[in-house]
py3Dmol code that shows the C-alpha trace and the ligand (Angstrom):
import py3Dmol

protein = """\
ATOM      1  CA  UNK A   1      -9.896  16.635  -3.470  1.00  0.00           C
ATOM      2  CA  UNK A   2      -8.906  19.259  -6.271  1.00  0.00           C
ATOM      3  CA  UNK A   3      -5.389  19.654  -6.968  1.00  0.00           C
ATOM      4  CA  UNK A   4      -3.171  22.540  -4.943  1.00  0.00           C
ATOM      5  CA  UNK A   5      -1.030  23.833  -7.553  1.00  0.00           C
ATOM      6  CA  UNK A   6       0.262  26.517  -4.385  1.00  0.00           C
ATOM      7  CA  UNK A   7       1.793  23.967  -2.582  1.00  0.00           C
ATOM      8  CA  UNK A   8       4.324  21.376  -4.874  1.00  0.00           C
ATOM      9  CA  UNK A   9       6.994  20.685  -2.547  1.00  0.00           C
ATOM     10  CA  UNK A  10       8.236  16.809  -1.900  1.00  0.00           C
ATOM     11  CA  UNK A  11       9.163  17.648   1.504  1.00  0.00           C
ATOM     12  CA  UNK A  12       8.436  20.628   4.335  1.00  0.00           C
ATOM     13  CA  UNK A  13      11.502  20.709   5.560  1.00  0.00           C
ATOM     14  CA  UNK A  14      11.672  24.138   6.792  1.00  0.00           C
ATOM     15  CA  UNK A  15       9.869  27.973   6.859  1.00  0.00           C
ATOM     16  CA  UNK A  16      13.008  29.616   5.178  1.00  0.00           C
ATOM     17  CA  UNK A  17      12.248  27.919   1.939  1.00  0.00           C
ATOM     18  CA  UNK A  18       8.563  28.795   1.541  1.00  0.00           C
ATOM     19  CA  UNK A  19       7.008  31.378  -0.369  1.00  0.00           C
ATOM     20  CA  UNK A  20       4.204  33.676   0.829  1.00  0.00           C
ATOM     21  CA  UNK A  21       1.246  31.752  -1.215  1.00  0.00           C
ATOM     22  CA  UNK A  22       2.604  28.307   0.156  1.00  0.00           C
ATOM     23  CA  UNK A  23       2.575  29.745   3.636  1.00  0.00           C
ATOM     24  CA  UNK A  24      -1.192  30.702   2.884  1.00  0.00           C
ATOM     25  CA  UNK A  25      -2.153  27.661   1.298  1.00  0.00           C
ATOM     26  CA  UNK A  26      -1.340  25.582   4.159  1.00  0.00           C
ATOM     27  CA  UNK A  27      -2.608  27.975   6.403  1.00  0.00           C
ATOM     28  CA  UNK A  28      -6.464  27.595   4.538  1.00  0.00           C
ATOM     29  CA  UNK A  29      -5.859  23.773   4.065  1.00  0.00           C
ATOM     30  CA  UNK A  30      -5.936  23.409   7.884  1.00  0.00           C
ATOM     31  CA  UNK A  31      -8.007  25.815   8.602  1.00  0.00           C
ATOM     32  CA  UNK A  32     -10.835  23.526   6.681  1.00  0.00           C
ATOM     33  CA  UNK A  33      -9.256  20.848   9.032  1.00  0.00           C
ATOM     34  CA  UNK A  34      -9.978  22.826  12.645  1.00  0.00           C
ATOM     35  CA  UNK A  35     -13.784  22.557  11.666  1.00  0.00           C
ATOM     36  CA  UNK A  36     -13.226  18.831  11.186  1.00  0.00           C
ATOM     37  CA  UNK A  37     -11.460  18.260  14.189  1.00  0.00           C
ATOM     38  CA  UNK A  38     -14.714  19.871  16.189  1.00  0.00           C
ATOM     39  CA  UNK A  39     -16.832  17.393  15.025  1.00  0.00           C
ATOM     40  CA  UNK A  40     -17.762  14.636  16.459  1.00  0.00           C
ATOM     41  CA  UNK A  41     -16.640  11.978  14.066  1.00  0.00           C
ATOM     42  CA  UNK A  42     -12.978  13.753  12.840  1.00  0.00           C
ATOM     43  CA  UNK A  43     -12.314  10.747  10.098  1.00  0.00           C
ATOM     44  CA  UNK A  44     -12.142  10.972   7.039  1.00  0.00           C
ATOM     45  CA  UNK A  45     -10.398   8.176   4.154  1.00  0.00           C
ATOM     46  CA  UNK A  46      -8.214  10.599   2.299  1.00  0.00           C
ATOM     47  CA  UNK A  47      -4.930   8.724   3.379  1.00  0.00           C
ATOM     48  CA  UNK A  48      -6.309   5.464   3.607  1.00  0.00           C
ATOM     49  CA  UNK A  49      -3.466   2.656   2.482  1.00  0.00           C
ATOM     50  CA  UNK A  50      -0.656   5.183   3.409  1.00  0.00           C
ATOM     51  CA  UNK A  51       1.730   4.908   6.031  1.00  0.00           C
ATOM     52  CA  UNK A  52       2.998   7.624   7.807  1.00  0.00           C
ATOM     53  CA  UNK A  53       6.184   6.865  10.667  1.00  0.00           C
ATOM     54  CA  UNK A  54       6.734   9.429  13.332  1.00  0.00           C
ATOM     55  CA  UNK A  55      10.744   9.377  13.661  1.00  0.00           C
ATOM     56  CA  UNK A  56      11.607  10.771  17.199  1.00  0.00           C
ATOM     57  CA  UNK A  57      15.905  10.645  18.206  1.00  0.00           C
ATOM     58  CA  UNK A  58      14.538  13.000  20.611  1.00  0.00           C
ATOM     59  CA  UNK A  59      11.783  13.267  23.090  1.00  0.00           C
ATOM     60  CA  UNK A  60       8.213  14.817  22.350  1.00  0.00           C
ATOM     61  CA  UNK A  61       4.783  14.614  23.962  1.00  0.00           C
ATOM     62  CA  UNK A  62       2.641  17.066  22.260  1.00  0.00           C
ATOM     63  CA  UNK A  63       4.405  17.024  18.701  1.00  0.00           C
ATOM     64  CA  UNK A  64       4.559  13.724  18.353  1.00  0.00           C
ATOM     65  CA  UNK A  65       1.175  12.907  19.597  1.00  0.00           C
ATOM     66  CA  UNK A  66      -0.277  15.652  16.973  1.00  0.00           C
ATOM     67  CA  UNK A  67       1.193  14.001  13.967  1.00  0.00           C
ATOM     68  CA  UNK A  68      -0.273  11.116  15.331  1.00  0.00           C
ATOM     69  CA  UNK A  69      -3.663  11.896  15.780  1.00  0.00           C
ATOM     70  CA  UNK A  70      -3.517  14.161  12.209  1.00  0.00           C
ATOM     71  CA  UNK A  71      -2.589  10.375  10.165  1.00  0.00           C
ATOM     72  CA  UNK A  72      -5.190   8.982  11.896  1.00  0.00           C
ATOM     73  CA  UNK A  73      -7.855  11.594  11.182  1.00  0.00           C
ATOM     74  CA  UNK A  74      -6.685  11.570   7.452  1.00  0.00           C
ATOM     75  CA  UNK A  75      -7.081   7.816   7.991  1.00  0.00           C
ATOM     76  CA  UNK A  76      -3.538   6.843   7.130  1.00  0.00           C
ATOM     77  CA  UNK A  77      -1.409   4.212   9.419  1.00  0.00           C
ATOM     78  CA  UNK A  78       0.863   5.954  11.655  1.00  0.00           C
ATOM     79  CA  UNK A  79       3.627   3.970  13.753  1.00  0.00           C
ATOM     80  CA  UNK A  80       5.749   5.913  16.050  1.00  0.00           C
ATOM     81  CA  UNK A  81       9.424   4.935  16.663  1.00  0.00           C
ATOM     82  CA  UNK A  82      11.495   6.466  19.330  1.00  0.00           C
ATOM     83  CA  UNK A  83      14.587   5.966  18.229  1.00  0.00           C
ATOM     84  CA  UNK A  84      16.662   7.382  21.415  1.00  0.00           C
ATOM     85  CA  UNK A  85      15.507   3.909  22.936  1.00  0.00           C
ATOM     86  CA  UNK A  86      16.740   1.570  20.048  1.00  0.00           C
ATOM     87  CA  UNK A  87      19.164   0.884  17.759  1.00  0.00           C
ATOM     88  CA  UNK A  88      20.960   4.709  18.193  1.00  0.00           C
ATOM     89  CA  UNK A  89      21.964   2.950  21.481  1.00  0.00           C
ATOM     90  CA  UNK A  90      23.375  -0.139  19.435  1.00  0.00           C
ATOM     91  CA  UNK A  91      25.243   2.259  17.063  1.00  0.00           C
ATOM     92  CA  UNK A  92      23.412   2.271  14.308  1.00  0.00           C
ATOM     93  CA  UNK A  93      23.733   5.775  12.321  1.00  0.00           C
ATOM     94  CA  UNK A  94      20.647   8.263  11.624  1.00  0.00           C
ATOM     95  CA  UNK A  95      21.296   7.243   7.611  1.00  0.00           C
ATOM     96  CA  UNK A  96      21.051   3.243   8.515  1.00  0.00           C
ATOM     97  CA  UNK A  97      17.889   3.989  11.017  1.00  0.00           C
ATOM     98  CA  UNK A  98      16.474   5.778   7.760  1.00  0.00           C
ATOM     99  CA  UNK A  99      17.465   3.036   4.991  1.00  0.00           C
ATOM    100  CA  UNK A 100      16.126   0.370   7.405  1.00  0.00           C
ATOM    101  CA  UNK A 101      12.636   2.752   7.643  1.00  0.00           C
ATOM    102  CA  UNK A 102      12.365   2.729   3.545  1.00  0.00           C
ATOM    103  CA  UNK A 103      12.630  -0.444   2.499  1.00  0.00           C
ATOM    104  CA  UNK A 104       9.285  -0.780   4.562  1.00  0.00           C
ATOM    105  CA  UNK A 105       7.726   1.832   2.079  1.00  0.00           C
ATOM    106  CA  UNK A 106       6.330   4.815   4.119  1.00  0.00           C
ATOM    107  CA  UNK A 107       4.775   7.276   2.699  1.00  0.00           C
ATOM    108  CA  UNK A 108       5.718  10.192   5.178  1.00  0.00           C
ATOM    109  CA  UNK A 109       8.432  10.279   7.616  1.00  0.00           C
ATOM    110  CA  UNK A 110       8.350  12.730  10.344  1.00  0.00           C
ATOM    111  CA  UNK A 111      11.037  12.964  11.600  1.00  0.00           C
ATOM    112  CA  UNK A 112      13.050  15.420  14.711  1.00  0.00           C
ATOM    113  CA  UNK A 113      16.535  15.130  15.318  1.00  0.00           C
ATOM    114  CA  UNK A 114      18.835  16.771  17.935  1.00  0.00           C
ATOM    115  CA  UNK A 115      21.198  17.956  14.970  1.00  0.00           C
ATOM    116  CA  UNK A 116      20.449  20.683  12.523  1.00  0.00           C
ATOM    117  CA  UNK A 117      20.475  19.487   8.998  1.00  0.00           C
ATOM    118  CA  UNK A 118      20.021  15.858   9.991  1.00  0.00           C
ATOM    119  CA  UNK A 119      16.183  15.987   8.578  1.00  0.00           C
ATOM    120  CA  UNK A 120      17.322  17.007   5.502  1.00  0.00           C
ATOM    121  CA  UNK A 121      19.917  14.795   5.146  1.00  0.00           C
ATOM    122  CA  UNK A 122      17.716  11.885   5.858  1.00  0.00           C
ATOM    123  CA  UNK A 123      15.826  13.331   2.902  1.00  0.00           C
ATOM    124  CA  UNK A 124      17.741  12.980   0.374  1.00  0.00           C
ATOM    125  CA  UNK A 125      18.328   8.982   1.401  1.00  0.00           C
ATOM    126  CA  UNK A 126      14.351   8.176   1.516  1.00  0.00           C
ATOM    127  CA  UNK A 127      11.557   8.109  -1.138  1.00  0.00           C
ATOM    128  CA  UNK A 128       8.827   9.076   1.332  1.00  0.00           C
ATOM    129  CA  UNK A 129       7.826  12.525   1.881  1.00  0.00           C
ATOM    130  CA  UNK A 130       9.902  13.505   4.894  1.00  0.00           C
ATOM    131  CA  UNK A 131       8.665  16.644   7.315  1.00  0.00           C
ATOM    132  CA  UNK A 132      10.879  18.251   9.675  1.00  0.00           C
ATOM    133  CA  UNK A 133       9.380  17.944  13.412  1.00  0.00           C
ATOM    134  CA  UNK A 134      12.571  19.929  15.158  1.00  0.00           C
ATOM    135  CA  UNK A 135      16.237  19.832  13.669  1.00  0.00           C
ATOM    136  CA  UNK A 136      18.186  20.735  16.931  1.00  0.00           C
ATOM    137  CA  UNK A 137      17.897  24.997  16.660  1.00  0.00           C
ATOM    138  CA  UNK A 138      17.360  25.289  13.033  1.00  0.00           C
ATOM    139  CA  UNK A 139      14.076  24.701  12.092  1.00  0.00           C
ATOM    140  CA  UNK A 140      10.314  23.463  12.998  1.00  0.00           C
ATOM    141  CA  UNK A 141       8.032  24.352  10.487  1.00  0.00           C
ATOM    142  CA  UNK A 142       4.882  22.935  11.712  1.00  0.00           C
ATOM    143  CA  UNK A 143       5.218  24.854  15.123  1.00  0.00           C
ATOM    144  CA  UNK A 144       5.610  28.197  13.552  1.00  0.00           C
ATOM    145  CA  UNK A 145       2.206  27.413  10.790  1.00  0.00           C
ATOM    146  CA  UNK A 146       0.290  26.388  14.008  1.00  0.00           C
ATOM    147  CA  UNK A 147       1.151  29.512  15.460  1.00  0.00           C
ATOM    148  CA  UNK A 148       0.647  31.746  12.265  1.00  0.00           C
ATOM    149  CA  UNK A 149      -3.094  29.358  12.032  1.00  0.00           C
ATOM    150  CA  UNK A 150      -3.640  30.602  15.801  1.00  0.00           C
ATOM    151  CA  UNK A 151      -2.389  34.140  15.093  1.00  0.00           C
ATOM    152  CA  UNK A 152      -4.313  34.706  11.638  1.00  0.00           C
ATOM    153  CA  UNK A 153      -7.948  32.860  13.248  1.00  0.00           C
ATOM    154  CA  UNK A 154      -7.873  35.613  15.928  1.00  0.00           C
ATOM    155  CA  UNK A 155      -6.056  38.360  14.956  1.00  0.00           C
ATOM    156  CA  UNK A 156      -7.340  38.116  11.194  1.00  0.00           C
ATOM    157  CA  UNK A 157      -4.225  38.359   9.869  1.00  0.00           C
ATOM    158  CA  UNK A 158      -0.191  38.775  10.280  1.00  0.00           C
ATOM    159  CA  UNK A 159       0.846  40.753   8.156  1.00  0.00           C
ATOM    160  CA  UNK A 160       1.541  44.352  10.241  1.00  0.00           C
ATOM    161  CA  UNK A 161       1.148  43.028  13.233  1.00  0.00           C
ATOM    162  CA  UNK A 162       4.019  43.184  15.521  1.00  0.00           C
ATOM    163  CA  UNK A 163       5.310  40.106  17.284  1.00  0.00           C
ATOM    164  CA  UNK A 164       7.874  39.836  20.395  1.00  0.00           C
ATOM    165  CA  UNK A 165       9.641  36.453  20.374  1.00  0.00           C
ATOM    166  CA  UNK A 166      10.682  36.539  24.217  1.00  0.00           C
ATOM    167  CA  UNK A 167      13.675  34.227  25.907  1.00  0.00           C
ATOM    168  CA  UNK A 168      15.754  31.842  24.729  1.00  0.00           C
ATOM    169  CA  UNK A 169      16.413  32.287  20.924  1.00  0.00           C
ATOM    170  CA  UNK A 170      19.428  31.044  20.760  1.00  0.00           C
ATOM    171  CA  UNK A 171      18.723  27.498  21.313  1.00  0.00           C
ATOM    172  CA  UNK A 172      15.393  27.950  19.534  1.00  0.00           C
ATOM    173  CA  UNK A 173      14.328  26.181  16.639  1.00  0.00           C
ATOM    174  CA  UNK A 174      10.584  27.507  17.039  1.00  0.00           C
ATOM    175  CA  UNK A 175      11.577  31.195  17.231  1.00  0.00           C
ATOM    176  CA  UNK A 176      13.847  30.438  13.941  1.00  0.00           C
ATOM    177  CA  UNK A 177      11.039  29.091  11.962  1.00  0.00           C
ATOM    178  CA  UNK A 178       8.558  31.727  13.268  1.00  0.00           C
ATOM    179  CA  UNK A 179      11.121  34.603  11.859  1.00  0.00           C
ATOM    180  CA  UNK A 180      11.174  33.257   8.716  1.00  0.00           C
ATOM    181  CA  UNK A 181       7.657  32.670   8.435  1.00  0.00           C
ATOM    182  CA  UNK A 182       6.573  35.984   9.966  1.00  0.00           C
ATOM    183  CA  UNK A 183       9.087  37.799   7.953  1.00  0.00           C
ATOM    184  CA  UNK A 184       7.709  36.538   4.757  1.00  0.00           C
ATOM    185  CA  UNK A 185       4.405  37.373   5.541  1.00  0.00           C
ATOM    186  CA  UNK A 186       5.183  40.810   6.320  1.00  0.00           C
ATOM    187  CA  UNK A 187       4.656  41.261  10.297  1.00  0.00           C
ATOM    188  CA  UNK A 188       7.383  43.164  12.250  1.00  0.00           C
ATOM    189  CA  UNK A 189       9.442  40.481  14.459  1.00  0.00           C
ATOM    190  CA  UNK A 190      11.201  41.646  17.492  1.00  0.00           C
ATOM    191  CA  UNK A 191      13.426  39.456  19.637  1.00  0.00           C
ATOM    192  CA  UNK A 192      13.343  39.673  23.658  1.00  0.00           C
ATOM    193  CA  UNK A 193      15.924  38.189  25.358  1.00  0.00           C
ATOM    194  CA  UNK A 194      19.378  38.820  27.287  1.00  0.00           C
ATOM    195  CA  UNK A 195      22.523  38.666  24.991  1.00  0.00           C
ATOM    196  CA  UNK A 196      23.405  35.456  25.764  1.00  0.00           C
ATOM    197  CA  UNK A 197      20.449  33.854  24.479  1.00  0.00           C
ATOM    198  CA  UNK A 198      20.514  36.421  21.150  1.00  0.00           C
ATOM    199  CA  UNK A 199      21.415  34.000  17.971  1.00  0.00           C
ATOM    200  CA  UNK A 200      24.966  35.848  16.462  1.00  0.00           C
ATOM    201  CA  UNK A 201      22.922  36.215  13.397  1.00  0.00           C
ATOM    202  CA  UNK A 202      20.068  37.320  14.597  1.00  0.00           C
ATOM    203  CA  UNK A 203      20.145  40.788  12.968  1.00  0.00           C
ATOM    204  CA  UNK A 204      20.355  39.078   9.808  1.00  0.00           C
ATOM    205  CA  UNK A 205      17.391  37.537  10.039  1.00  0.00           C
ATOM    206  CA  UNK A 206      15.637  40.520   9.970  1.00  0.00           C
ATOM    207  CA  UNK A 207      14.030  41.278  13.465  1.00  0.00           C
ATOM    208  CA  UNK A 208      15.026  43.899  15.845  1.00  0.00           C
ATOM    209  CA  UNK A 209      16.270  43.130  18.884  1.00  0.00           C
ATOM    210  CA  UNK A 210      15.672  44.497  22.803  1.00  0.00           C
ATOM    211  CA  UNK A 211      17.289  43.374  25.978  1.00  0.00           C
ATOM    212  CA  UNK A 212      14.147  44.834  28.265  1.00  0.00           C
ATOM    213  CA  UNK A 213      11.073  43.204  27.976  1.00  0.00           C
ATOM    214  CA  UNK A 214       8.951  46.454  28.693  1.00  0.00           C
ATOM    215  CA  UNK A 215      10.642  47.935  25.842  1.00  0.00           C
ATOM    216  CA  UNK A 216      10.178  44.881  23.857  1.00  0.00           C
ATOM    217  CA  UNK A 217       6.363  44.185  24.554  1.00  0.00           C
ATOM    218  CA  UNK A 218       5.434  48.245  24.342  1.00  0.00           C
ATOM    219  CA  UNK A 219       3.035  48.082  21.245  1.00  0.00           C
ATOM    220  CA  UNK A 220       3.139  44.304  20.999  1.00  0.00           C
ATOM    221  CA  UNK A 221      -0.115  42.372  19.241  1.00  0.00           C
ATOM    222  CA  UNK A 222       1.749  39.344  19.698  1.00  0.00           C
ATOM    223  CA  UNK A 223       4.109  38.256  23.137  1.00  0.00           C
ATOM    224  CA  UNK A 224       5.561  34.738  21.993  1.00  0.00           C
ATOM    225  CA  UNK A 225       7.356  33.369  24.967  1.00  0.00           C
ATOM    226  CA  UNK A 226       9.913  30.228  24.567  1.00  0.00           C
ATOM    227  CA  UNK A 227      11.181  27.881  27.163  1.00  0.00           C
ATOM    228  CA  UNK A 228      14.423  28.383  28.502  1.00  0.00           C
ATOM    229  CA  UNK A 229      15.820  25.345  26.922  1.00  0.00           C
ATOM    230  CA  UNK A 230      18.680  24.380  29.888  1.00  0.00           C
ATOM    231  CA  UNK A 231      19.142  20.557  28.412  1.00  0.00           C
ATOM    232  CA  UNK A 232      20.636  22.557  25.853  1.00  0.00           C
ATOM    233  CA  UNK A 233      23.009  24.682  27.522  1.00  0.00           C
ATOM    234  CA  UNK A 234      26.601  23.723  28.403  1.00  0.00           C
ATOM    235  CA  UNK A 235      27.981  26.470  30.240  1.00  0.00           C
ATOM    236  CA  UNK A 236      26.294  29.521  32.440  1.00  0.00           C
ATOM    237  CA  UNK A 237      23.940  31.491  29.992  1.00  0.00           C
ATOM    238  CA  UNK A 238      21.756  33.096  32.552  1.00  0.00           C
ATOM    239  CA  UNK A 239      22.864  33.729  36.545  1.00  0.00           C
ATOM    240  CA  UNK A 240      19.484  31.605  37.895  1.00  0.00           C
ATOM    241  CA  UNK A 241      16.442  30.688  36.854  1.00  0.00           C
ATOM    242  CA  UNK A 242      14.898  33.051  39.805  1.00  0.00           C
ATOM    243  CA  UNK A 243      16.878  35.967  38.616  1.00  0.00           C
ATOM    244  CA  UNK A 244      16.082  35.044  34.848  1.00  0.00           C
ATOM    245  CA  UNK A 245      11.774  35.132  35.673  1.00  0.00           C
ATOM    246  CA  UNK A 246      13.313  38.838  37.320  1.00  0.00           C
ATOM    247  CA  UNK A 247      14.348  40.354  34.465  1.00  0.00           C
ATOM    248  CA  UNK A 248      12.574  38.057  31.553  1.00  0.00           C
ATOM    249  CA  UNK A 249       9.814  35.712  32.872  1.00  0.00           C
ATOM    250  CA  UNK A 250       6.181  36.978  31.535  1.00  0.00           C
ATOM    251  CA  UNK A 251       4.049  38.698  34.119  1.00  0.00           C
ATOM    252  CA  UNK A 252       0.839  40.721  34.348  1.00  0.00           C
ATOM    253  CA  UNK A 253       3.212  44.137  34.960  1.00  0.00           C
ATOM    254  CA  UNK A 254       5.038  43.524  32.081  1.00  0.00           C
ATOM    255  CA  UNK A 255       2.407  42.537  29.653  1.00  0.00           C
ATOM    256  CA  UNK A 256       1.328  45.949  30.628  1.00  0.00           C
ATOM    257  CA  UNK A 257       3.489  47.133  28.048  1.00  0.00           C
ATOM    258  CA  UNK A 258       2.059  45.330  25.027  1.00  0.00           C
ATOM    259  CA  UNK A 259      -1.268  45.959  23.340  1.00  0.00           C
ATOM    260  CA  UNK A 260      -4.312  45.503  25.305  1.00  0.00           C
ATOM    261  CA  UNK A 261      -5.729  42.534  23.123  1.00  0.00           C
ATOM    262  CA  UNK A 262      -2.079  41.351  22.844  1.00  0.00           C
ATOM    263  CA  UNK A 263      -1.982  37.239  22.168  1.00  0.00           C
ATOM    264  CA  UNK A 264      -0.102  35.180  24.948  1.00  0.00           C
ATOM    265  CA  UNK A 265       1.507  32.143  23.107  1.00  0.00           C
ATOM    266  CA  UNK A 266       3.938  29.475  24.292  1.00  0.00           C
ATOM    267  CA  UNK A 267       4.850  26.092  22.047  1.00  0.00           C
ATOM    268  CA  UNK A 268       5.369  24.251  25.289  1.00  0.00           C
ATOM    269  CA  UNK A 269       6.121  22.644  27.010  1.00  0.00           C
ATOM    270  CA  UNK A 270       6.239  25.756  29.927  1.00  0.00           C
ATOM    271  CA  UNK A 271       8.548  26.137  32.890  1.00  0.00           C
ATOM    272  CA  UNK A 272       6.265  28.528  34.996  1.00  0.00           C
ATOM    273  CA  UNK A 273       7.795  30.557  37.460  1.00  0.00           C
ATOM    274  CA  UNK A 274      11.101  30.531  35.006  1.00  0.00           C
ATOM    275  CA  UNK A 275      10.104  32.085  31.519  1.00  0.00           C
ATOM    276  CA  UNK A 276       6.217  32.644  32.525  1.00  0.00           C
ATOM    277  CA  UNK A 277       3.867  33.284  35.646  1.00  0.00           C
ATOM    278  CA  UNK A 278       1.735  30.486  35.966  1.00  0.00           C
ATOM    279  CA  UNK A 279      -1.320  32.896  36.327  1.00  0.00           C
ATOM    280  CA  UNK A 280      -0.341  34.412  33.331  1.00  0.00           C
ATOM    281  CA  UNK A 281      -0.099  31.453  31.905  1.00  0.00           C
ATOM    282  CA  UNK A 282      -3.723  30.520  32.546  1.00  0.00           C
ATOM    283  CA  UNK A 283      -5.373  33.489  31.675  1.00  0.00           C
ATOM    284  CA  UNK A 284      -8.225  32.402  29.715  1.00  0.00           C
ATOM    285  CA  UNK A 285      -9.137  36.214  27.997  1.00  0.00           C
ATOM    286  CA  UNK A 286      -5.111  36.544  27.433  1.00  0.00           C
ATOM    287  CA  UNK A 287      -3.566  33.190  26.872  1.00  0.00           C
ATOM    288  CA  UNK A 288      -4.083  31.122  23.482  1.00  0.00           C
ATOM    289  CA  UNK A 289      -1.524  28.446  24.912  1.00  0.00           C
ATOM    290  CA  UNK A 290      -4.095  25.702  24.694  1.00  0.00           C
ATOM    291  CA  UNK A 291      -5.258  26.947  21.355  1.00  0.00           C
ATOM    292  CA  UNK A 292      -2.168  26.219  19.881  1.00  0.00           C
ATOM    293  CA  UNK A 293      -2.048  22.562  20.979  1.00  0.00           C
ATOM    294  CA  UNK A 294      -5.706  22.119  19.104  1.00  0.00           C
ATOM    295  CA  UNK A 295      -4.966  23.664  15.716  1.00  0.00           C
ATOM    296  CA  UNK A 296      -1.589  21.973  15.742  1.00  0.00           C
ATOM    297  CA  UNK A 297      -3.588  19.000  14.837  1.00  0.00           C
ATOM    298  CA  UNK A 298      -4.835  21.038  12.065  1.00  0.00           C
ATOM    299  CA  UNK A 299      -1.829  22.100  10.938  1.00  0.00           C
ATOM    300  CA  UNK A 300      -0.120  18.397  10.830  1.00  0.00           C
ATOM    301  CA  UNK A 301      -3.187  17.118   8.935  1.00  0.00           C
ATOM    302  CA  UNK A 302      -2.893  20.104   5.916  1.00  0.00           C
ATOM    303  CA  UNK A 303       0.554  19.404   5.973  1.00  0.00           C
ATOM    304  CA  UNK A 304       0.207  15.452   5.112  1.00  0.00           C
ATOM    305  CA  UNK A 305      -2.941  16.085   3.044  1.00  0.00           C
ATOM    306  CA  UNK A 306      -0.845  18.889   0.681  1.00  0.00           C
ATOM    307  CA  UNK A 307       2.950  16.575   0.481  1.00  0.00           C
ATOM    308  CA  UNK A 308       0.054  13.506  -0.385  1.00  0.00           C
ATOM    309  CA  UNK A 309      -1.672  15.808  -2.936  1.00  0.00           C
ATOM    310  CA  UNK A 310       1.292  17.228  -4.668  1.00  0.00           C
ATOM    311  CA  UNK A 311       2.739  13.376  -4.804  1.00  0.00           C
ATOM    312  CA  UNK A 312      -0.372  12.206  -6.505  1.00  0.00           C
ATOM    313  CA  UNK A 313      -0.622   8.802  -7.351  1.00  0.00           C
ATOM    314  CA  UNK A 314       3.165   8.532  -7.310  1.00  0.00           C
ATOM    315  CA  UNK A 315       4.144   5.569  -5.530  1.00  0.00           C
ATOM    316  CA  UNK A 316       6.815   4.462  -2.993  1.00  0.00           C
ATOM    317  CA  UNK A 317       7.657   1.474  -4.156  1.00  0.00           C
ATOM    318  CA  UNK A 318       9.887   0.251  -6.719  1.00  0.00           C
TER     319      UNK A 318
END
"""
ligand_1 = """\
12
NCD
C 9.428 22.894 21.155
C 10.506 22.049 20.559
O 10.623 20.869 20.844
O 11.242 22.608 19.759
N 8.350 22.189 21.666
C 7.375 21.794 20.825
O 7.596 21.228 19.781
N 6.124 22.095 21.199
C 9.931 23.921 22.060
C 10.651 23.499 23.302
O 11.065 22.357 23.447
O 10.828 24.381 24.144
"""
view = py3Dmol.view(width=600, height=400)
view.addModel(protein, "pdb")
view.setStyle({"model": 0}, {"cartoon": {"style": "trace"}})
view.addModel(ligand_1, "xyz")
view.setStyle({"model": 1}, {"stick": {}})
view.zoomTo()
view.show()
């Protein structure tokens, strides 16, 4: 493999930080891998002798199952530890559960966490490469490059396109990370959602927000829906979850609004009925749900392959 001079980072540890060419390097790393993946023998050797641990203090199907199935394509040895289940409950602290991880030598750590900043705080205490799987509602990199790598394959591109991020911002760390990277790759971001579930700073971070989705969606390339996360919410943020799919669940009347070759996404995992119509949902000419899932595969894979690559030879131990 050559050398990738666009992407030098030790860790991904978030969108915010990235530049435009690192965003696009990534993007036509695991592009390369979505080919791969199609075949049928999806192996390769290129991380062969390294280890990679999947860190989870919270729970995950489909994220933690991609970075699983990416070290394994590279060829690497990946070990999954769900740490809600383990020695959290015996009181051990996130920077002992990381200590503990290193002295076995991993090469990556992936790691999500319930509290913002705790991934990069674990990164400072590790010599592996750590990547950021979900920091409570900061950030989740990978999520928002698999959904740029969905957006770019069928779109063509991002930037001028416009994108509505619809429901509950506030708690989410996948709308964060797709501001940023949309932003910096020069599409127009809108957010879609009732006030409550509007971040304080949203306006800051550069989108424009609506509180009607028809006005939100008119024009739309992209319609983005999140999950209303209520595991996450400690007081009344929305009256029901029937009057919430009233006023901001995804049907075929309100797509309506949007483009006609407007992009249904979703990162999962979907409450239909609450954020989205199930029909909607399934739509195979509308709907690029499933699409997502596949090229996040992709996505994990560039992302080990590039952290390896700009590491070089460098070793863990000692
Ligand atoms: C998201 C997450 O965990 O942040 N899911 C995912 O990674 N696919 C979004 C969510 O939980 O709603």
């Amino acid at each position: 493999m050559t050398e990738s001079p666009a992407f030098a980072r030790r860790h991904l540890l978030g969108i915010e930080e990235l530049s435009a060419a690192e965003i696009a390097c990534l993007l036509d790393v695991a592009d390369g891998y979505v080919e791969q993946n199609r075949r049928p023998d999806k192996k390769t050797a290129l991380l062969r002798g390294r280890a990679v641990i999947n860190l989870f203090f919270e729970n995950s199907t489909r994220t933690r199952t991609s970075f699983e199935l990416a070290g394994k394509r590279l060829g690497a040895d990946t070990i999954n530890m769900s740490v809600g289940a383990s020695s959290i409950k015996k009181g051990e602290t996130l920077i002992d559960t990381a200590m503990t991880l290193n002295a076995m030598h991993p090469d990556v750590l992936v790691v999500r966490h319930p509290d913002s900043g705790a991934v990069k705080l674990l990164s400072e205490k590790v010599r592996g490469a750590v990547i950021n799987a979900g920091d409570g509602s900061h950030e989740h990199p990978t999520q928002a490059l698999l959904d740029a790598l969905t957006i770019r394959r069928r779109l063509g591109r991002l930037e001028g396109l416009t994108v509505a991020i619809c429901g509950d911002v506030l708690h989410s760390r996948v709308a964060r990370s797709n501001i940023h990277l949309l932003n910096i790759m020069g599409a127009r971001v809108r957010v879609v959602a009732p006030p409550t579930l509007v971040p304080s700073d949203a306006e800051r971070l550069g989108v424009e927000i609506f509180h009607d989705m028809r006005k939100g969606l008119k024009d739309a390339d992209i319609v983005m829906m999140l999950r209303l996360q209520q595991e996450r919410m400690n007081g009344s943020y929305v009256p029901s979850t029937r009057e919430y799919f009233r006023f901001f669940g995804l049907t075929y009347e309100v797509l309506e609004h949007a483009r006609p070759h407007a992009l249904i996404m979703h990162p999962g995992p979907m409450n239909r009925g609450v954020e989205i119509d199930s029909e909607v949902a399934d739509d195979i000419h509308r709907s690029v749900i499933l699409e997502q899932v596949e090229l996040g595969v992709a996505v994990r894979m560039a992302c080990l392959d590039l952290l390896m690559r700009a590491r070089g030879n460098e070793g863990v131990a000692a």
